[in-house]
N, C-alpha and C positions, 0 to 999 in steps of 0.2 A: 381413641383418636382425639387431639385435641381440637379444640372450636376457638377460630378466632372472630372477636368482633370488632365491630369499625364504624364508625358514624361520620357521614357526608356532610360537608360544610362547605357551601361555594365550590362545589366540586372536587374539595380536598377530601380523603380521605384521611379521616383522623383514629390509630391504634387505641382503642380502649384496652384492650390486653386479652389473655389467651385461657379457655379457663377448659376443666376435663371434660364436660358434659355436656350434656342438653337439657338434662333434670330441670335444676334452677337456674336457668342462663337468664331470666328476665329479672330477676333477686339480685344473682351475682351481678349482671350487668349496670342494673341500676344499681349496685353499693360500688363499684368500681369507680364508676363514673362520677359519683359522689366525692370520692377520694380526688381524684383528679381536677373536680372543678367544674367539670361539664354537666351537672346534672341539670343545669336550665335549658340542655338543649333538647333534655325529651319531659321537662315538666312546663315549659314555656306554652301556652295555647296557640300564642301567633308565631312563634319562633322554632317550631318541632321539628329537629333533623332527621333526617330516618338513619336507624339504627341496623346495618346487619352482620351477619355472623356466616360465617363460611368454615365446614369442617370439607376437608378432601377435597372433590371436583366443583361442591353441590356452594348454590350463594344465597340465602333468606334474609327474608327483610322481617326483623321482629314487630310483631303487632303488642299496642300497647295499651292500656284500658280495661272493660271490661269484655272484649272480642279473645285476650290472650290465652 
C-alpha cells in the first residue's frame, strides 16, 4: 500500500510525494524534501512544520530527532 506524506504550512497542506513503505519513510522523506527545497522546514529549530504521512484510513504525524 502506498504512504503518502505532506507537511503543514499555514494550514496549507503541502505534497512531499508518495513513497512504498514505512521502512525508511523518515530517510526517504527527508532526501525528498531535500529535492524539493523544503528541507528547512523540518531542520529549522524555530521554523519546524510537522511532517505527516497517511497510508489507507490511518494519518501520523512523523517524529523527528532522536525520539524516531
Amino acid at each position: 500500500m502506498q504512504v503518502i506524506a505532506y507537511v503543514k504550512d499555514c494550514g496549507e497542506k503541502i505534497l512531499i510525494g508518495t513513497f512504498d513503505s514505512l521502512e525508511n519513510i523518515h530517510d526517504e522523506v527527508e532526501m525528498k524534501m531535500h529535492e524539493l527545497g523544503l528541507s528547512y522546514m523540518i531542520e529549522s529549530k524555530q521554523a519546524k512544520r510537522p511532517v505527516y504521512i497517511v497510508q489507507g484510513f490511518s494519518e501520523y504525524k512523523l517524529v523527528w530527532g532522536t525520539n524516531r
